[in-house]
PDB file with one MODEL, atoms N, CA, C and O in Angstrom:
MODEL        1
ATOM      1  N   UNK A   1       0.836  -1.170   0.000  1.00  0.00           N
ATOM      2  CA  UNK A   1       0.000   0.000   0.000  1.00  0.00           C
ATOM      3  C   UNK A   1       0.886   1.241   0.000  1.00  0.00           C
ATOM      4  O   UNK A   1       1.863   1.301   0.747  1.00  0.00           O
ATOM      5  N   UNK A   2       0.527   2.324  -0.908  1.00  0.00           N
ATOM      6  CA  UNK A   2       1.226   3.202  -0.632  1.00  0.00           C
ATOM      7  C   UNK A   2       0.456   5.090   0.443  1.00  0.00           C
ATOM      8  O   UNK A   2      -0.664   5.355   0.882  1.00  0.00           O
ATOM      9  N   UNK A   3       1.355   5.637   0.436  1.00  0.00           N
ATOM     10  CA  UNK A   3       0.535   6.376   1.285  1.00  0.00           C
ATOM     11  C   UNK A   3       1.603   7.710   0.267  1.00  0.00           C
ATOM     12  O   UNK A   3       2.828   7.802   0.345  1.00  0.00           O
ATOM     13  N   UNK A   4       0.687   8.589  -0.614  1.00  0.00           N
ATOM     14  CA  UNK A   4       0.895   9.243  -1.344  1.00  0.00           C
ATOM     15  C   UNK A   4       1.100  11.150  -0.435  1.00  0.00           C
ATOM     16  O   UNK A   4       0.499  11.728   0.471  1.00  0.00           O
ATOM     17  N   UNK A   5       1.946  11.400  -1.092  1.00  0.00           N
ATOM     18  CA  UNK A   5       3.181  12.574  -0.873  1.00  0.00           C
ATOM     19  C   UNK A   5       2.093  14.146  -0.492  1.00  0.00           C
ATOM     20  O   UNK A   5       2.446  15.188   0.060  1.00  0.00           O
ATOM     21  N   UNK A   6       0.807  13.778  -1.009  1.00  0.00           N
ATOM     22  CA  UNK A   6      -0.156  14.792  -0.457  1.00  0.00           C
ATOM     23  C   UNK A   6      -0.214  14.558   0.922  1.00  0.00           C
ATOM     24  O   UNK A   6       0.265  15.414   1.665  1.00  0.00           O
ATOM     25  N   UNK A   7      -0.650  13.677   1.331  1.00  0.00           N
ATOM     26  CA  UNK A   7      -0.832  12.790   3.073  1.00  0.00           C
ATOM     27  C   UNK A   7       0.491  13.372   3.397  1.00  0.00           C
ATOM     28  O   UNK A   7       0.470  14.359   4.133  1.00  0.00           O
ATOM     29  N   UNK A   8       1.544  12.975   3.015  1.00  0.00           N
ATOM     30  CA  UNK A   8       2.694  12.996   3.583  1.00  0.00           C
ATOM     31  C   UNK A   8       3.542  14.498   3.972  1.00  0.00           C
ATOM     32  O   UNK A   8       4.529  14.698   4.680  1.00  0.00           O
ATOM     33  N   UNK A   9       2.897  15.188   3.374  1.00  0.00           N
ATOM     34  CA  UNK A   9       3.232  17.002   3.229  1.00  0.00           C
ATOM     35  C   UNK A   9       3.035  17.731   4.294  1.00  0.00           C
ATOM     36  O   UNK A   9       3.669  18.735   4.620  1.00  0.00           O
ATOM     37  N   UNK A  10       1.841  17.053   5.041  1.00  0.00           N
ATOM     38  CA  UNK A  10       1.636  16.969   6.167  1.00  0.00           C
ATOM     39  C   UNK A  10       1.333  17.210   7.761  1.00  0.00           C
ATOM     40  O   UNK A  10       0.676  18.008   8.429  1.00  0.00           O
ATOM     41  N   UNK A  11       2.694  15.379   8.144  1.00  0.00           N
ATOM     42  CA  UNK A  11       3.194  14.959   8.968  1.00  0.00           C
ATOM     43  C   UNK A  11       4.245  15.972   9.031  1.00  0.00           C
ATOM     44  O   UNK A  11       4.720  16.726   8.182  1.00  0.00           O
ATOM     45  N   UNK A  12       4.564  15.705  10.752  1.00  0.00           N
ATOM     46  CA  UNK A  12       3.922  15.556  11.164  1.00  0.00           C
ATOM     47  C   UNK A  12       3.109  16.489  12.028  1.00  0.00           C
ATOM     48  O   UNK A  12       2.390  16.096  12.947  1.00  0.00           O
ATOM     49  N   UNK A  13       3.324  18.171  11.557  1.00  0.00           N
ATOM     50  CA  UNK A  13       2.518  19.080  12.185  1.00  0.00           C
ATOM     51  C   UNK A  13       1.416  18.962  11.881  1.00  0.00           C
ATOM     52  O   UNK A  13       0.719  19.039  12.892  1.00  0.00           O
ATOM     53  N   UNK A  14       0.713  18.774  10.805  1.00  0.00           N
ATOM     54  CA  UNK A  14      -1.293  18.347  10.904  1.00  0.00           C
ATOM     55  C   UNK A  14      -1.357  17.410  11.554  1.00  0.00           C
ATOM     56  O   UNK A  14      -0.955  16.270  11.321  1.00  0.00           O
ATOM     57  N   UNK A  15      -1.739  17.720  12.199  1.00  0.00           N
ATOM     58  CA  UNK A  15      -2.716  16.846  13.460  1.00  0.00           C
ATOM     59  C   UNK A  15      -3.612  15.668  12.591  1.00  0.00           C
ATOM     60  O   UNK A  15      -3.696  14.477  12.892  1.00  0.00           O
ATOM     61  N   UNK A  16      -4.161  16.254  11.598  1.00  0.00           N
ATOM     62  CA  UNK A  16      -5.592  15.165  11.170  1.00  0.00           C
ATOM     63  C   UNK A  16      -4.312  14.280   9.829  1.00  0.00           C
ATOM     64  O   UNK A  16      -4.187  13.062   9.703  1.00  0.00           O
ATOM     65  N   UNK A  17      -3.747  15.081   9.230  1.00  0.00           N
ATOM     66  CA  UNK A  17      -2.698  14.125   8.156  1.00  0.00           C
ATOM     67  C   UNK A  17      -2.135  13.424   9.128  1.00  0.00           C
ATOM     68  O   UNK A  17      -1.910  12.291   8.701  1.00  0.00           O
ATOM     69  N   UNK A  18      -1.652  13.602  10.711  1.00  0.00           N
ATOM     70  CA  UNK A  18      -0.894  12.548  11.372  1.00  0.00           C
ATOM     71  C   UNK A  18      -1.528  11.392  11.920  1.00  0.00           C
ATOM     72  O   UNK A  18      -0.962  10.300  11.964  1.00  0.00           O
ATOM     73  N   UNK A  19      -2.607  11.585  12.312  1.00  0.00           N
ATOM     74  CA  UNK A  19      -3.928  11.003  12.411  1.00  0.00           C
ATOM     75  C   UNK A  19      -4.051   9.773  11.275  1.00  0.00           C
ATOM     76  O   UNK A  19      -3.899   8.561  11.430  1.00  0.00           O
ATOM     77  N   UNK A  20      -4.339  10.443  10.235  1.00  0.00           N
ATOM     78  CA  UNK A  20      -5.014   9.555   9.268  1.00  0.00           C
ATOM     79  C   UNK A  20      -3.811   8.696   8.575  1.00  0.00           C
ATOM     80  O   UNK A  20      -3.889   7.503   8.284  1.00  0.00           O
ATOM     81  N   UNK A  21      -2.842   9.425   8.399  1.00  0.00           N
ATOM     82  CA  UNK A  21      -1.208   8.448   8.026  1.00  0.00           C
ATOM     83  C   UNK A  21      -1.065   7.529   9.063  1.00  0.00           C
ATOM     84  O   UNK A  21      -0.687   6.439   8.634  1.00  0.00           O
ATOM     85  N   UNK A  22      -1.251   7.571  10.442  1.00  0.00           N
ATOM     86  CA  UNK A  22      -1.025   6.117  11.591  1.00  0.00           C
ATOM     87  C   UNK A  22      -2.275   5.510  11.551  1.00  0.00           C
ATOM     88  O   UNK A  22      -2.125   4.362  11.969  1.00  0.00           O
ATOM     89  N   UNK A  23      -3.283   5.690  11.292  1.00  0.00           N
ATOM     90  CA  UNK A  23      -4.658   4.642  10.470  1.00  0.00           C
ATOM     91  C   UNK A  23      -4.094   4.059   9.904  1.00  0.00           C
ATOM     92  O   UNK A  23      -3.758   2.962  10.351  1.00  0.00           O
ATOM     93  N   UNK A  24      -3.671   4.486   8.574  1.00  0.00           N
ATOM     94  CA  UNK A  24      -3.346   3.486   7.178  1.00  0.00           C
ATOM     95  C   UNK A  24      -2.635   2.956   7.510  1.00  0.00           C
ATOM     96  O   UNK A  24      -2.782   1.747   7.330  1.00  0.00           O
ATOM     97  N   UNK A  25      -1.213   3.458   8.306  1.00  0.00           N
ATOM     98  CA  UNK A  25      -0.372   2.502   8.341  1.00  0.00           C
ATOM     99  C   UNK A  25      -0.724   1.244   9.496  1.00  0.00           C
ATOM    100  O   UNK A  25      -0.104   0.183   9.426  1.00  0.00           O
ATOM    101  N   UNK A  26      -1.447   1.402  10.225  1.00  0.00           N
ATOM    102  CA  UNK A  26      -1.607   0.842  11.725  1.00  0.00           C
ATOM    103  C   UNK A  26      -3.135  -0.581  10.590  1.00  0.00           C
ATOM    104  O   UNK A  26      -3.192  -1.732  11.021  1.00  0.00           O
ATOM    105  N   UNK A  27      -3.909  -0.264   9.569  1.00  0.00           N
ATOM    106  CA  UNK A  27      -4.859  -0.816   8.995  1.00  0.00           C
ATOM    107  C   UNK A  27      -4.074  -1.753   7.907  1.00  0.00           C
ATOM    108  O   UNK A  27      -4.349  -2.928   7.665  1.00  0.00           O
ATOM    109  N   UNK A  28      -3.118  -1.038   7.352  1.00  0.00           N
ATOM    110  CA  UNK A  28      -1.963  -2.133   6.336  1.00  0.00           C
ATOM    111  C   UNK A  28      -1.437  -2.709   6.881  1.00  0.00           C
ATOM    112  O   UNK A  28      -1.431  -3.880   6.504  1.00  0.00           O
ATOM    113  N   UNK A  29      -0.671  -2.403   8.054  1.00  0.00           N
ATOM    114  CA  UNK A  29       0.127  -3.761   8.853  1.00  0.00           C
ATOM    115  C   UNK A  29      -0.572  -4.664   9.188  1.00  0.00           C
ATOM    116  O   UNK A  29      -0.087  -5.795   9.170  1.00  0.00           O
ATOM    117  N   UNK A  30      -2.236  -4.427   9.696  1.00  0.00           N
ATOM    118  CA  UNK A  30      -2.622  -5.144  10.535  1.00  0.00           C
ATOM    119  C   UNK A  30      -2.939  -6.403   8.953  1.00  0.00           C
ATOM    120  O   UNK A  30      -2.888  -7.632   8.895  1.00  0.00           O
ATOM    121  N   UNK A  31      -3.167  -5.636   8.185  1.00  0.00           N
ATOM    122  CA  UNK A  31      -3.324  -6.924   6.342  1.00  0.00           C
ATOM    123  C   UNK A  31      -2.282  -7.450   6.230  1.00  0.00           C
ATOM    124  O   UNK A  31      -2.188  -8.270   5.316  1.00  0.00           O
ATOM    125  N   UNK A  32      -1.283  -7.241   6.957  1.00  0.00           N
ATOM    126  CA  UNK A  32       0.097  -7.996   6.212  1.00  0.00           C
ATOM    127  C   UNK A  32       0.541  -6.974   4.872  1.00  0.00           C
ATOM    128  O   UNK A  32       1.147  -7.324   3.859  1.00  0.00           O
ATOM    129  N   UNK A  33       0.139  -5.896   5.148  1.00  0.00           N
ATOM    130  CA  UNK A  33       0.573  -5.380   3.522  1.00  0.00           C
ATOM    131  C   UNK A  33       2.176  -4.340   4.263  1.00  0.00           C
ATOM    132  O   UNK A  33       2.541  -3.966   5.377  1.00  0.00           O
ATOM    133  N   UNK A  34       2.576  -4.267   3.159  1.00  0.00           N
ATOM    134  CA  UNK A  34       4.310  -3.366   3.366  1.00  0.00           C
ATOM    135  C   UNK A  34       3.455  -1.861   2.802  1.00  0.00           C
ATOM    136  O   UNK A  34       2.765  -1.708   1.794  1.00  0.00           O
ATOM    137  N   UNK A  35       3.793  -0.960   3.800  1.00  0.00           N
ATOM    138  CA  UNK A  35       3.409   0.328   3.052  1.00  0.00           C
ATOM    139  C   UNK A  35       4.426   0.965   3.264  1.00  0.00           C
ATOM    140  O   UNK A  35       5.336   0.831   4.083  1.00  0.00           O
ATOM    141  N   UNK A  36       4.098   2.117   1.984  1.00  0.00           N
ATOM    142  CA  UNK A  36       5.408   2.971   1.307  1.00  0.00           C
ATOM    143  C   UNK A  36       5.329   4.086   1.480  1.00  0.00           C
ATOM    144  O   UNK A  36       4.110   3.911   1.486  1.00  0.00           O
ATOM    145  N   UNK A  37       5.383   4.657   1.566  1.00  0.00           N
ATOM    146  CA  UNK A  37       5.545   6.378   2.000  1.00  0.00           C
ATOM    147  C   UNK A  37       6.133   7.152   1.254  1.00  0.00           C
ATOM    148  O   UNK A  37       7.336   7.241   1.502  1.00  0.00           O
ATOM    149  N   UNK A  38       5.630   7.981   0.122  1.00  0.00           N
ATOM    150  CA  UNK A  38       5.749   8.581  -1.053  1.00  0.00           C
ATOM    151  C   UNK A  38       5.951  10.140  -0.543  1.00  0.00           C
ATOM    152  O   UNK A  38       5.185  10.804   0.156  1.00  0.00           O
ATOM    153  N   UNK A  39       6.984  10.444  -1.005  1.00  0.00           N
ATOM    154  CA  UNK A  39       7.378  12.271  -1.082  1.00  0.00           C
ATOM    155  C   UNK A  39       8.066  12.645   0.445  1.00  0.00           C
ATOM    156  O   UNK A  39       7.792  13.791   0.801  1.00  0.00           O
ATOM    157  N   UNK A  40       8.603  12.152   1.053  1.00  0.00           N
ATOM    158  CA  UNK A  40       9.378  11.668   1.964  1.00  0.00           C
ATOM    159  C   UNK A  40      10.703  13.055   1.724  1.00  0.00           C
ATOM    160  O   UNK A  40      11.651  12.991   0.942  1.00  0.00           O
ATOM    161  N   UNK A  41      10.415  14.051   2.526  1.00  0.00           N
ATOM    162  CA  UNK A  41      10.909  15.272   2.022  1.00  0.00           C
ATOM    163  C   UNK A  41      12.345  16.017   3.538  1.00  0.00           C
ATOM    164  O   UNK A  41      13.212  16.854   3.284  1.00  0.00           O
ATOM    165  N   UNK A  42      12.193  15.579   4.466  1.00  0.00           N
ATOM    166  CA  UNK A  42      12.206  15.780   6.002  1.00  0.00           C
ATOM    167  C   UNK A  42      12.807  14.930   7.025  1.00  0.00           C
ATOM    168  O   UNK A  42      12.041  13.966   7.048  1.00  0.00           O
ATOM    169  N   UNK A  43      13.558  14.754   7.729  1.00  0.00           N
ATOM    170  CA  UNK A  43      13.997  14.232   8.838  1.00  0.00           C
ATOM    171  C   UNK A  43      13.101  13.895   9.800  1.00  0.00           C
ATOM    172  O   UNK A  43      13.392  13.039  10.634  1.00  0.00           O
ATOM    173  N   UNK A  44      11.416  14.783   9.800  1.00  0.00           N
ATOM    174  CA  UNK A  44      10.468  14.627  11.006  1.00  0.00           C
ATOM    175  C   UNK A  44       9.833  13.835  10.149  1.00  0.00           C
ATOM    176  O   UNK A  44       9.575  12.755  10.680  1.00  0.00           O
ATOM    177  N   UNK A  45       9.412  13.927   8.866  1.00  0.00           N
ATOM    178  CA  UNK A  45       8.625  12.979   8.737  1.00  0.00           C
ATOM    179  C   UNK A  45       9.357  11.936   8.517  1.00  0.00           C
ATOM    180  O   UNK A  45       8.404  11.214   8.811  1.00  0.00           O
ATOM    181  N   UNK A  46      10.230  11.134   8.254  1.00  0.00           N
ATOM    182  CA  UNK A  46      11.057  10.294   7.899  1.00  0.00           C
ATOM    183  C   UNK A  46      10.879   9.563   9.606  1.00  0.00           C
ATOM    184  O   UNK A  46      10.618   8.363   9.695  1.00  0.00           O
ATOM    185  N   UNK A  47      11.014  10.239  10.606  1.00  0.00           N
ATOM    186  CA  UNK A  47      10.890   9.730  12.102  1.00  0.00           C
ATOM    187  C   UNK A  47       9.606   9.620  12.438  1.00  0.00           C
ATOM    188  O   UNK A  47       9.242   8.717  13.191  1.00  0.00           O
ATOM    189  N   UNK A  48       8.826  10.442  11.971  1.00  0.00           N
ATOM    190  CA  UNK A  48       7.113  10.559  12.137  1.00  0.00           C
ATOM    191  C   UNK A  48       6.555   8.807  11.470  1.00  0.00           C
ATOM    192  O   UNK A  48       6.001   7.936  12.140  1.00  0.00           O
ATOM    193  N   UNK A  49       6.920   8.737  10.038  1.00  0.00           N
ATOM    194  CA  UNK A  49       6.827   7.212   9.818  1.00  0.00           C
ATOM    195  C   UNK A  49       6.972   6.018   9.897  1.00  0.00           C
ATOM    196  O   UNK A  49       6.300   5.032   9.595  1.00  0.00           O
ATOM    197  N   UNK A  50       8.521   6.317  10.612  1.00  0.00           N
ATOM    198  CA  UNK A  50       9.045   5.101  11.798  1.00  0.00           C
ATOM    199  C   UNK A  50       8.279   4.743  12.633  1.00  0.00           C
ATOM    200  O   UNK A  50       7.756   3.632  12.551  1.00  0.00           O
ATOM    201  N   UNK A  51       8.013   5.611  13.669  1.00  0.00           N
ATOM    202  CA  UNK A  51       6.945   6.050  14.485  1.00  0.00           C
ATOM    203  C   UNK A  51       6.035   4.767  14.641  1.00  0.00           C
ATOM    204  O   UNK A  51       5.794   3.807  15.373  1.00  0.00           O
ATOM    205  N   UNK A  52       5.727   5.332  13.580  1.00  0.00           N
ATOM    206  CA  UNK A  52       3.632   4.837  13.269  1.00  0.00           C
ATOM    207  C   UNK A  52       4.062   3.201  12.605  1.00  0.00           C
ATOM    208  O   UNK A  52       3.134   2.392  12.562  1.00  0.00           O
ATOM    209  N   UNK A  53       5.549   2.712  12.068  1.00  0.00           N
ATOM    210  CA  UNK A  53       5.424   1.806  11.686  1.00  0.00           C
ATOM    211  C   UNK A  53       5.766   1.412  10.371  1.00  0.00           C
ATOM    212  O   UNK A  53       6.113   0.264  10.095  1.00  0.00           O
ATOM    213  N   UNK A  54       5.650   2.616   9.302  1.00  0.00           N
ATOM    214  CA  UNK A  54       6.163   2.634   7.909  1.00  0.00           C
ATOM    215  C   UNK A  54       7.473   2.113   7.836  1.00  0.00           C
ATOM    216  O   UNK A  54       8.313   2.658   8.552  1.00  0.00           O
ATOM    217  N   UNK A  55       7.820   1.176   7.123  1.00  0.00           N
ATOM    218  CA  UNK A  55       9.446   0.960   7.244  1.00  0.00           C
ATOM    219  C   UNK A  55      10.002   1.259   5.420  1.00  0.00           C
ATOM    220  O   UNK A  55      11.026   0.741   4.974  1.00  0.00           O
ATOM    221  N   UNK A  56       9.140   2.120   4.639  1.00  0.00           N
ATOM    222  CA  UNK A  56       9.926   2.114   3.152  1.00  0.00           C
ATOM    223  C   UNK A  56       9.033   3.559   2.806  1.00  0.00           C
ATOM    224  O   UNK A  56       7.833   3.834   2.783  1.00  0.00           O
ATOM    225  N   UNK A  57      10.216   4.263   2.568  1.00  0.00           N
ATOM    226  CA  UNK A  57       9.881   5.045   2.221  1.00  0.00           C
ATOM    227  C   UNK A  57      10.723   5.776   1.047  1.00  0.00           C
ATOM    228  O   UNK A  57      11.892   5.485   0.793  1.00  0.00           O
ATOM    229  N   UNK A  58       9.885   6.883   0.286  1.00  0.00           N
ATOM    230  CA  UNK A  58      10.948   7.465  -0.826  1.00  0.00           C
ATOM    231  C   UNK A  58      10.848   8.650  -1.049  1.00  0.00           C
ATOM    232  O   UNK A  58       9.821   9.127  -0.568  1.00  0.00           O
ATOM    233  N   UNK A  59      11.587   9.468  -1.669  1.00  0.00           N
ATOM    234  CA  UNK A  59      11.684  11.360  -1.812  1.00  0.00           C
ATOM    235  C   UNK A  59      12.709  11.200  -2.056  1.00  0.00           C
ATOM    236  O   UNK A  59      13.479  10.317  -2.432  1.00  0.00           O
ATOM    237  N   UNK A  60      12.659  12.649  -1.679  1.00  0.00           N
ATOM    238  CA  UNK A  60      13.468  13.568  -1.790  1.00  0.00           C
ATOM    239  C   UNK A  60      14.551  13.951  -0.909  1.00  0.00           C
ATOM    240  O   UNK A  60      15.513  14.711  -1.007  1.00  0.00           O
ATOM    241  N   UNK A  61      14.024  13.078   0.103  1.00  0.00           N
ATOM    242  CA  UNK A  61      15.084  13.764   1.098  1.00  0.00           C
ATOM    243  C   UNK A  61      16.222  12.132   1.191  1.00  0.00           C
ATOM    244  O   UNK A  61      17.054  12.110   2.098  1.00  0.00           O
ATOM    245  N   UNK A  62      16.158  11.200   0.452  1.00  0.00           N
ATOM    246  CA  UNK A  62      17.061   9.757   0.229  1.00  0.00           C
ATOM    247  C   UNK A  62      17.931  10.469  -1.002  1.00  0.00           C
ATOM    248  O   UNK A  62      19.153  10.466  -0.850  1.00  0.00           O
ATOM    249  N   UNK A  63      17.325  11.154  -2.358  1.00  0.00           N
ATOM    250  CA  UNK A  63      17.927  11.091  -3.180  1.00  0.00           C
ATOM    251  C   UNK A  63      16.644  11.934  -4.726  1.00  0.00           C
ATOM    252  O   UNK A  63      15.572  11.523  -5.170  1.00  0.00           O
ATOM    253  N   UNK A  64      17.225  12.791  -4.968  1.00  0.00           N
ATOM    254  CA  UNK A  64      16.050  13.192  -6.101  1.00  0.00           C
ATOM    255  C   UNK A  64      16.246  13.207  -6.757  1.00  0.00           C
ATOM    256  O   UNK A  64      17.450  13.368  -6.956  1.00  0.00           O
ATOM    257  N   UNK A  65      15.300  13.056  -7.981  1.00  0.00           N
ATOM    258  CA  UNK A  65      14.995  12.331  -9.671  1.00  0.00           C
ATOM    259  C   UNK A  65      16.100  12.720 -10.118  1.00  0.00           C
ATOM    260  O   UNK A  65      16.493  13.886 -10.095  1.00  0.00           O
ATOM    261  N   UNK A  66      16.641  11.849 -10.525  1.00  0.00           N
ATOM    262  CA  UNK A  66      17.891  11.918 -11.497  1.00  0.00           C
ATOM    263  C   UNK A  66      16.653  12.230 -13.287  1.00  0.00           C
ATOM    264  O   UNK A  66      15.531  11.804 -13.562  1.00  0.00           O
ATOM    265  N   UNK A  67      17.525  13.038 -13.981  1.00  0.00           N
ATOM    266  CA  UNK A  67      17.268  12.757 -15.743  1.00  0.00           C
ATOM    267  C   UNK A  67      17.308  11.398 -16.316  1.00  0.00           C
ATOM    268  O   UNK A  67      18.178  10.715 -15.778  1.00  0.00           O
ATOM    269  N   UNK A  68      16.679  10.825 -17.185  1.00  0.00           N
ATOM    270  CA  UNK A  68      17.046   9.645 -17.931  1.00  0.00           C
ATOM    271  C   UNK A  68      18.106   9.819 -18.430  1.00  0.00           C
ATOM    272  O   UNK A  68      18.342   8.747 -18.987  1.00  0.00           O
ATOM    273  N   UNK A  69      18.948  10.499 -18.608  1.00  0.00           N
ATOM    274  CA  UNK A  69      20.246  10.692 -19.224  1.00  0.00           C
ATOM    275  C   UNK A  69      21.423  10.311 -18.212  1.00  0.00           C
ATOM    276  O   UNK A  69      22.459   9.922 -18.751  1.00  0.00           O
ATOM    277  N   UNK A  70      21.397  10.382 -16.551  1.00  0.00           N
ATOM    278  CA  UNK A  70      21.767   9.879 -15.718  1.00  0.00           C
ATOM    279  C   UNK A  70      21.314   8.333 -15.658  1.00  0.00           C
ATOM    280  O   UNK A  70      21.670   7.319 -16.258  1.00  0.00           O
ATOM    281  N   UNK A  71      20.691   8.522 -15.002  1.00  0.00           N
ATOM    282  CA  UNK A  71      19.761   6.926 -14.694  1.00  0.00           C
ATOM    283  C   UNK A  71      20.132   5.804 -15.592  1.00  0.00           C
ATOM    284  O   UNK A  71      20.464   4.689 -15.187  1.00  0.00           O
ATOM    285  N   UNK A  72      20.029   6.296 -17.286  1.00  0.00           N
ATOM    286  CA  UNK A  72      20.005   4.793 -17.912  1.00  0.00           C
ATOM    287  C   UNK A  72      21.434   4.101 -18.042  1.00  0.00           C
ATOM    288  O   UNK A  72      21.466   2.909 -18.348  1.00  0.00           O
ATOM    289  N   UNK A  73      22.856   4.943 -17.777  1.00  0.00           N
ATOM    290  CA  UNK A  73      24.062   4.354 -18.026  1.00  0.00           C
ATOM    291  C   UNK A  73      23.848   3.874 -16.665  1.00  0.00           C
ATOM    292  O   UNK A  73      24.825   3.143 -16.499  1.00  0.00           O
ATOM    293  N   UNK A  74      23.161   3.841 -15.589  1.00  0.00           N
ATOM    294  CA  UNK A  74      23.883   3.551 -14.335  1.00  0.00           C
ATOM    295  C   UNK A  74      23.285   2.142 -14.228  1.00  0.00           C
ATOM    296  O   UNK A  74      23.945   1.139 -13.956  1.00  0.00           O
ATOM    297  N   UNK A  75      21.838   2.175 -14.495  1.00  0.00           N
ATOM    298  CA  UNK A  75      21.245   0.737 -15.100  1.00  0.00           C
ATOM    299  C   UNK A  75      22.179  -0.222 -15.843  1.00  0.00           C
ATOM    300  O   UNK A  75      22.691  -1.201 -15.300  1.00  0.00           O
ATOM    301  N   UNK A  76      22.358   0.109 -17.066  1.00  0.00           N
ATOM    302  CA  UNK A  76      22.786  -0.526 -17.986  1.00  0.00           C
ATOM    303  C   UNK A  76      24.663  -1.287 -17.292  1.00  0.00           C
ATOM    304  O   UNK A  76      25.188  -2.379 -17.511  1.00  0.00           O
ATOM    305  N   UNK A  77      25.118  -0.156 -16.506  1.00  0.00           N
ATOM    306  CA  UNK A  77      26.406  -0.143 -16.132  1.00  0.00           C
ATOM    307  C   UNK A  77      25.603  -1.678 -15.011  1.00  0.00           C
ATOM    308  O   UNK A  77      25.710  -2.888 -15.212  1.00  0.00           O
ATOM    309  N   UNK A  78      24.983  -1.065 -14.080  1.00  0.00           N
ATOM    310  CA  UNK A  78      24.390  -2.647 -13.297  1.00  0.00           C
ATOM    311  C   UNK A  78      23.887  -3.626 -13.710  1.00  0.00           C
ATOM    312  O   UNK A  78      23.747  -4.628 -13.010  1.00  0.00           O
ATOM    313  N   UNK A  79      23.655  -3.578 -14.458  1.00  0.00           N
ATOM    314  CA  UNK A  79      22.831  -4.829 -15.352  1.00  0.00           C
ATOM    315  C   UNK A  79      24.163  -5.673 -16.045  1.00  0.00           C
ATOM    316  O   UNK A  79      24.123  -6.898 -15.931  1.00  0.00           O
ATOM    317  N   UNK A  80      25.037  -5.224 -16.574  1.00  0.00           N
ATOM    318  CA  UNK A  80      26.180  -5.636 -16.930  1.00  0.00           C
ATOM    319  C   UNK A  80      27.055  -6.193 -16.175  1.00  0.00           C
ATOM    320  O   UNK A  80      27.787  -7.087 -16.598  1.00  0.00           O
ATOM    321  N   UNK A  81      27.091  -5.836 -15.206  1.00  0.00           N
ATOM    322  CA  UNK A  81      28.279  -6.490 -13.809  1.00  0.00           C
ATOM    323  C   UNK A  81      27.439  -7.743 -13.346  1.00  0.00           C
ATOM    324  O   UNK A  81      27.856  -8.465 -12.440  1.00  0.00           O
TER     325      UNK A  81
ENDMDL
END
């Protein structure tokens, strides 16, 4: 399940986005599902999602969009080794 970068904009000063992000995540664990945490921008929210249980998350604040002009030699360079 993912939990999309609007929700995530947020955490964790809204009260009701912090709220409703430890639902989903606290309602996906309880399915057995892995949830992801999209737009991941922050050090608080990055700890805010620990928190509640999220263990994968992605943004901006790990690493941001490389160009396809980056990206595809680094593929191709891994795919090869």
């Amino acid at each position: 399940m993912c939990i999309d970068r609007k929700l995530i904009s947020g955490v964790p000063q809204d009260t009701e986005a912090a709220g409703l992000a430890k639902a989903l995540i606290a309602l996906a664990r309880g399915m057995n599902f892995e949830v992801v945490a999209k737009g991941v921008e922050t050090h608080a929210q990055r700890e805010f999602l620990a928190e509640a249980g999220c263990r994968v998350c992605q943004g901006d604040l790990f690493r941001r969009a490389e160009p396809r002009t980056v990206v595809a030699p680094m593929l191709k360079a891994r795919l090869a080794a």
